[in-house]
PyMOL CGO cylinders between C-alpha atoms (Angstrom):
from pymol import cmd
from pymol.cgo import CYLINDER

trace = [
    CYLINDER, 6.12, 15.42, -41.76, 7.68, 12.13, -40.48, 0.3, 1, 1, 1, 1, 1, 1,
    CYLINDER, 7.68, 12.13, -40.48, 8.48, 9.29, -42.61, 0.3, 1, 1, 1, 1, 1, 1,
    CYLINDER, 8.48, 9.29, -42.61, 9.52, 6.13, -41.34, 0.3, 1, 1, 1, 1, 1, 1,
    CYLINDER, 9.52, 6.13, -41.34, 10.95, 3.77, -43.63, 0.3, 1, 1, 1, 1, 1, 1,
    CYLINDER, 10.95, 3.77, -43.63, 12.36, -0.25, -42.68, 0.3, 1, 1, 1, 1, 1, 1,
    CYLINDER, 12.36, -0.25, -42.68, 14.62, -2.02, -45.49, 0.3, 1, 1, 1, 1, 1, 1,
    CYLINDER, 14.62, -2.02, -45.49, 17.02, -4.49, -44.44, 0.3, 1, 1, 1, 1, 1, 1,
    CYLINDER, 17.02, -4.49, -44.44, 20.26, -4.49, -46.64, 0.3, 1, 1, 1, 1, 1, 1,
    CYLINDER, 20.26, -4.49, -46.64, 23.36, -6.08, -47.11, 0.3, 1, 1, 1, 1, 1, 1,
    CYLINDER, 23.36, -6.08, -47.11, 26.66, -4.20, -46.72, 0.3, 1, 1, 1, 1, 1, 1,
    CYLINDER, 26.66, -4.20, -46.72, 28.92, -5.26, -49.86, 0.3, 1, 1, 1, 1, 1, 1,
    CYLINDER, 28.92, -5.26, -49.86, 32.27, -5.15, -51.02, 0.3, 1, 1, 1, 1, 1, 1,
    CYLINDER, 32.27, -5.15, -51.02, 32.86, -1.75, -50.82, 0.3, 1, 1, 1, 1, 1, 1,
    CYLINDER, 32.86, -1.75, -50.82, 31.26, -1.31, -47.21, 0.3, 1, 1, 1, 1, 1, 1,
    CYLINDER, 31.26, -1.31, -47.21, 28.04, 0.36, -49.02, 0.3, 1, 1, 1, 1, 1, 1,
    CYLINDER, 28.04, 0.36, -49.02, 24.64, -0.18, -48.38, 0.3, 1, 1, 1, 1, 1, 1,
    CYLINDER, 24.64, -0.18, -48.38, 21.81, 0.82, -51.34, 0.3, 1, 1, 1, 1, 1, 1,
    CYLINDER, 21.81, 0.82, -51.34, 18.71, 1.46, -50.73, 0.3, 1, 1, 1, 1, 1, 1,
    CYLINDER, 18.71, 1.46, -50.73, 16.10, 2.31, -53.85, 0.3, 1, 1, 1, 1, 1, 1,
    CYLINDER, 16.10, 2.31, -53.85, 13.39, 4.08, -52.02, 0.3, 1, 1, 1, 1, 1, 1,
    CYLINDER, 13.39, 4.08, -52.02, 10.75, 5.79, -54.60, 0.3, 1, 1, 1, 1, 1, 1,
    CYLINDER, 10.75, 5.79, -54.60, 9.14, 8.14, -51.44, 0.3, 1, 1, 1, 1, 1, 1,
    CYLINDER, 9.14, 8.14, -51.44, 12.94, 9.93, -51.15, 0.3, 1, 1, 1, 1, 1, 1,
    CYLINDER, 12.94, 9.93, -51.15, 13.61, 12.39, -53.83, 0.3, 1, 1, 1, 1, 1, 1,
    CYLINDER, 13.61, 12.39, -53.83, 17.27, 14.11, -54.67, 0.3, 1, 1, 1, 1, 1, 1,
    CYLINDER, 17.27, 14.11, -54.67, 18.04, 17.10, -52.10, 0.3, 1, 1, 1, 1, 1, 1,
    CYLINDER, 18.04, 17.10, -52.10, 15.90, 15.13, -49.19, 0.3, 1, 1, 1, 1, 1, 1,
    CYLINDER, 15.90, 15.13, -49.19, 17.15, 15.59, -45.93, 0.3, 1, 1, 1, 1, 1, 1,
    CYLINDER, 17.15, 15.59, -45.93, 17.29, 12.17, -43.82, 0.3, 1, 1, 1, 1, 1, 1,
    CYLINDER, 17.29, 12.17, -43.82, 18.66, 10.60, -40.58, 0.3, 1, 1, 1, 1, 1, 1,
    CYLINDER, 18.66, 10.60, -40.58, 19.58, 7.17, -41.11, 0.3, 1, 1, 1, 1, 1, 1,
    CYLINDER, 19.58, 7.17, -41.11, 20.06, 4.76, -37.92, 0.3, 1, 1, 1, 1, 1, 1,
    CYLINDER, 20.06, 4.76, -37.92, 22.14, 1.41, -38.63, 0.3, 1, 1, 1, 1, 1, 1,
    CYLINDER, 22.14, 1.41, -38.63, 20.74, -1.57, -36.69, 0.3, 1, 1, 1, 1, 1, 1,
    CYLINDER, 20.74, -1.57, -36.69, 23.36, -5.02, -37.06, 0.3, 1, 1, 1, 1, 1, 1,
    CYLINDER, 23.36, -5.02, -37.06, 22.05, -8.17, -36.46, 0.3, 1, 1, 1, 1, 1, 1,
    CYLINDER, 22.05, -8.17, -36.46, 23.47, -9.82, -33.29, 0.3, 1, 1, 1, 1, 1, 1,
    CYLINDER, 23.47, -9.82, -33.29, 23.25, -13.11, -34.56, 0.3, 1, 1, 1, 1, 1, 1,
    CYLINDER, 23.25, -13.11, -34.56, 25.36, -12.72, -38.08, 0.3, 1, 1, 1, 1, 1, 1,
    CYLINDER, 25.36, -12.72, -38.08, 28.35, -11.41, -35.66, 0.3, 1, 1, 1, 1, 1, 1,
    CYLINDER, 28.35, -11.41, -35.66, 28.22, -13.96, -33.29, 0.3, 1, 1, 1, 1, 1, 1,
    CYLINDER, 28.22, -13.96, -33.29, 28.39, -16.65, -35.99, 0.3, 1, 1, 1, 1, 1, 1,
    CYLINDER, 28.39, -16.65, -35.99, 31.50, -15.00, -37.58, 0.3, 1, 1, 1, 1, 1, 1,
    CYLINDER, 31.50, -15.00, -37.58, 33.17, -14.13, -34.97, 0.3, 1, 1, 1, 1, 1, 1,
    CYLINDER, 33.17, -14.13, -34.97, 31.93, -17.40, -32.65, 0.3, 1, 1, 1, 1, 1, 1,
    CYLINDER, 31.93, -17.40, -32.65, 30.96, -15.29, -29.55, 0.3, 1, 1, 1, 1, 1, 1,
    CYLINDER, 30.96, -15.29, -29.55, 27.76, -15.34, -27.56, 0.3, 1, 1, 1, 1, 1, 1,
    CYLINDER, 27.76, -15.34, -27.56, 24.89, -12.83, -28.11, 0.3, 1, 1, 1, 1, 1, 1,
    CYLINDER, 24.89, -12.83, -28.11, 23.64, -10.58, -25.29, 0.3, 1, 1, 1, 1, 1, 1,
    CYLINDER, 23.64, -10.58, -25.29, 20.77, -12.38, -24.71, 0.3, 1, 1, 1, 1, 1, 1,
    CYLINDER, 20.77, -12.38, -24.71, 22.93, -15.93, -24.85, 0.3, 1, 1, 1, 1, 1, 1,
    CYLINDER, 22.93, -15.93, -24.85, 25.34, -14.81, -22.24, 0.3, 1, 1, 1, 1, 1, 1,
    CYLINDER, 25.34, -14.81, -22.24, 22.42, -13.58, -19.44, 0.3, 1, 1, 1, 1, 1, 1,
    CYLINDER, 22.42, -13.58, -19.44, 20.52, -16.52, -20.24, 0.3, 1, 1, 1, 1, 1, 1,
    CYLINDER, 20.52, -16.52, -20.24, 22.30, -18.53, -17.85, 0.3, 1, 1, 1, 1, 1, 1,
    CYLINDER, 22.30, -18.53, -17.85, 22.13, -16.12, -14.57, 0.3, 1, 1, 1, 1, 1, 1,
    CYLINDER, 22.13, -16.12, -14.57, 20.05, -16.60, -12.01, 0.3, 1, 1, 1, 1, 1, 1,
    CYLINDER, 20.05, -16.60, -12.01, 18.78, -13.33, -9.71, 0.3, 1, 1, 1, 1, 1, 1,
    CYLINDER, 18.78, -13.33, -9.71, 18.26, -14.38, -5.60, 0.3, 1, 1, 1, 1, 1, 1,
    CYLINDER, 18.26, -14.38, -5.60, 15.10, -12.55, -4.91, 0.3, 1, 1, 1, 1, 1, 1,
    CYLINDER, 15.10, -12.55, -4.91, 11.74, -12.80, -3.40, 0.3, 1, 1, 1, 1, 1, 1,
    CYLINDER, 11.74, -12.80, -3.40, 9.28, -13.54, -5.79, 0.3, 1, 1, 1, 1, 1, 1,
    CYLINDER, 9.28, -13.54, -5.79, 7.16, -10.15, -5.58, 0.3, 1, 1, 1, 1, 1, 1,
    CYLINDER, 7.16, -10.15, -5.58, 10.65, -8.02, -6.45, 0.3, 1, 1, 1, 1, 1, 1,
    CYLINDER, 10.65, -8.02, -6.45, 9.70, -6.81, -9.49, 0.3, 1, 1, 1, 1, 1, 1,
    CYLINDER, 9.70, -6.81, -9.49, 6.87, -5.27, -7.75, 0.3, 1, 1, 1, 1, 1, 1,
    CYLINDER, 6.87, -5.27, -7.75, 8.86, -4.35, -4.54, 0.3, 1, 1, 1, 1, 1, 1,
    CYLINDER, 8.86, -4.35, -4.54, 11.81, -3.32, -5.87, 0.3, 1, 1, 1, 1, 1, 1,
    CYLINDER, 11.81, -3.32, -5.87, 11.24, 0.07, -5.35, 0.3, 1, 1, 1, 1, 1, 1,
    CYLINDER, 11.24, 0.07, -5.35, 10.39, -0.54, -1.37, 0.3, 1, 1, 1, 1, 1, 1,
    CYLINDER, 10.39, -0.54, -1.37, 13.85, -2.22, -1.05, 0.3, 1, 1, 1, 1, 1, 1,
    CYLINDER, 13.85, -2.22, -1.05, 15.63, 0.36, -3.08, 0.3, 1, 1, 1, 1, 1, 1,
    CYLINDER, 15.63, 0.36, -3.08, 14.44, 3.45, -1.62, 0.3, 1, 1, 1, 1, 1, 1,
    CYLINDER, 14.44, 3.45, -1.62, 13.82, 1.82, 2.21, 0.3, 1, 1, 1, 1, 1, 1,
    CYLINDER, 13.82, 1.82, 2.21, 15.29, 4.83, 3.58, 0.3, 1, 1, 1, 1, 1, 1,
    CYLINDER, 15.29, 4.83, 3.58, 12.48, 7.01, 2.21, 0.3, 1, 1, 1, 1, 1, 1,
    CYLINDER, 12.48, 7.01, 2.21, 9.56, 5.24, 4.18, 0.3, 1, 1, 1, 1, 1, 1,
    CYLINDER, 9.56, 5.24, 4.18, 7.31, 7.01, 6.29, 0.3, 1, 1, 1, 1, 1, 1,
    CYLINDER, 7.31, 7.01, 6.29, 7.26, 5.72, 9.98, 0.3, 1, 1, 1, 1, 1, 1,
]
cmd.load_cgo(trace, "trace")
């Protein structure tokens, strides 16, 4: 069986994160994925996020491309 668990924690001193989770018991197996927030790096280190940076770009394209795309990607695959 799965078990998906979301905490949010706060990495101290000691560069240690705790989590107190009553559903894991001593000898448990787990994979643990570590998410940061984009927005408490970009405020220390005074850079844009991701989503900041592309914010500003604009695309040239028809209006229907994200239908079409597809038609103008692969226009060497059409049937006559």
């Amino acid at each position: 069986m799965t078990l998906a668990l979301r905490s949010h924690a706060v990495v101290d001193r000691n560069h240690a994160i705790t989590l107190q989770v009553p559903d894991l018991h001593p000898g448990d197996k787990v994979e643990v994925i570590v998410l940061v927030e984009q927005g408490a790096q970009a405020e220390k280190k005074g850079d844009q996020s991701f989503l900041d940076a592309i914010a500003g770009i604009e695309i040239d394209a028809p209006p229907d491309y994200s239908t079409t795309f597809e038609d103008n990607l692969y226009s060497h695959r059409r049937d006559p």
